[in-house]
N, C-alpha and C positions, 0 to 999 in steps of 0.2 A: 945366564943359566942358573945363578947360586938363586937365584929370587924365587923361579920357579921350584925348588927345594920344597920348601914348605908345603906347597900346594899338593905336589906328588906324594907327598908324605902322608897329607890329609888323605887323601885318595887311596893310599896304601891301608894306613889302617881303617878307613870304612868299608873295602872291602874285606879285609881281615876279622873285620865285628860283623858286617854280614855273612859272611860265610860259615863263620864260626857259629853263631844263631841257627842258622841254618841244618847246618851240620849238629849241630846238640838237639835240635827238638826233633829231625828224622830220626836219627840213632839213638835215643835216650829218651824221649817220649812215650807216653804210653800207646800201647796200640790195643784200642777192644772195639774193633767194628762189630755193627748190627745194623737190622734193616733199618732202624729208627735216625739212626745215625744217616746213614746211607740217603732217607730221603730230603729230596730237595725241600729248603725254608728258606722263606724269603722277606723281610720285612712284618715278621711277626705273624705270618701265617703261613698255612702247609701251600705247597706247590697246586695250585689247581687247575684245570684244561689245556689245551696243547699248549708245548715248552716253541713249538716254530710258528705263535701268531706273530705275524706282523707289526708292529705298533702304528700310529696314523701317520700322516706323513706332517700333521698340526706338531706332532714332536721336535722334526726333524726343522721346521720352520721356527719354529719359535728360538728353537736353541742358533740357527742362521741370525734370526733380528736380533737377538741377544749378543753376540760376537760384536755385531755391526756396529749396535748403539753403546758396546761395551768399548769399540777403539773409536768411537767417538766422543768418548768421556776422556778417556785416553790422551786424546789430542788435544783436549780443549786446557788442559789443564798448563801445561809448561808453554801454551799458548798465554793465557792468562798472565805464566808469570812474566815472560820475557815482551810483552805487549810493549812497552816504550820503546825496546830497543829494535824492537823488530822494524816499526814506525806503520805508514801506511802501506805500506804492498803485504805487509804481515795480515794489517786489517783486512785488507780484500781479500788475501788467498783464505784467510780463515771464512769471511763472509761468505766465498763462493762454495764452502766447504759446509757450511751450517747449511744452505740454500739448498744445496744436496741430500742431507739428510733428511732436511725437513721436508721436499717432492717424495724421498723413498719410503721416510714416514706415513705421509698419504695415500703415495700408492697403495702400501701392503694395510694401512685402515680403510682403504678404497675396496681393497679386493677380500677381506675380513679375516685377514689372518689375525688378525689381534681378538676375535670373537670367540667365545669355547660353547660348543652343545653339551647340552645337558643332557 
């Protein structure tokens, strides 16, 4: 239990500094709202057309292959390192595991998700 110490303690005072932050820029802060203030900005321009369009669903795809090909980076690396030790069934299960990517890779350049309209 004494080892865990430290660690609660970190935990202690980062909530202590968050909160205390917190707590000084509500209450001690300036306050002078206006409309100007008030309206929405976003990446360096004023808010424009409806706040509830949808976005494509090309977004919601691309950030899915993104994950995918991201834990396969992932994998492949402490594969790499431990490669002799692992020996050959290491080889294969990684092989069958490339093999994989590389079919879902196809696929999703098959069906054009990797393609953007202009």
């Amino acid at each position: 239990m004494a080892s865990y110490v430290p660690v609660m303690l970190l935990f202690l005072v980062a909530g202590l500094v968050a909160g205390g932050m917190f707590t000084a820029t509500t209450y001690l802060g300036p306050k002078n709202p206006n409309p100007a203030k008030e309206f929405p900005f976003e990446c360096g321009h004023l808010g424009e057309g409806a706040g509830n369009v949808r976005p494509s669903v090309k977004f919601y795809l691309t950030a899915l292959l993104f994950v995918v090909f991201d834990i396969e980076a992932v994998m492949i690396y402490p594969w790499a390192v431990e490669l002799r030790a692992l020996g050959w069934s290491g080889l294969w299960t990684m092989g069958s595991f490339l093999i994989l990517v590389f079919v879902l890779l196809a696929y999703v350049w098959k069906k054009g998700a990797l393609e953007w309209e202009k």
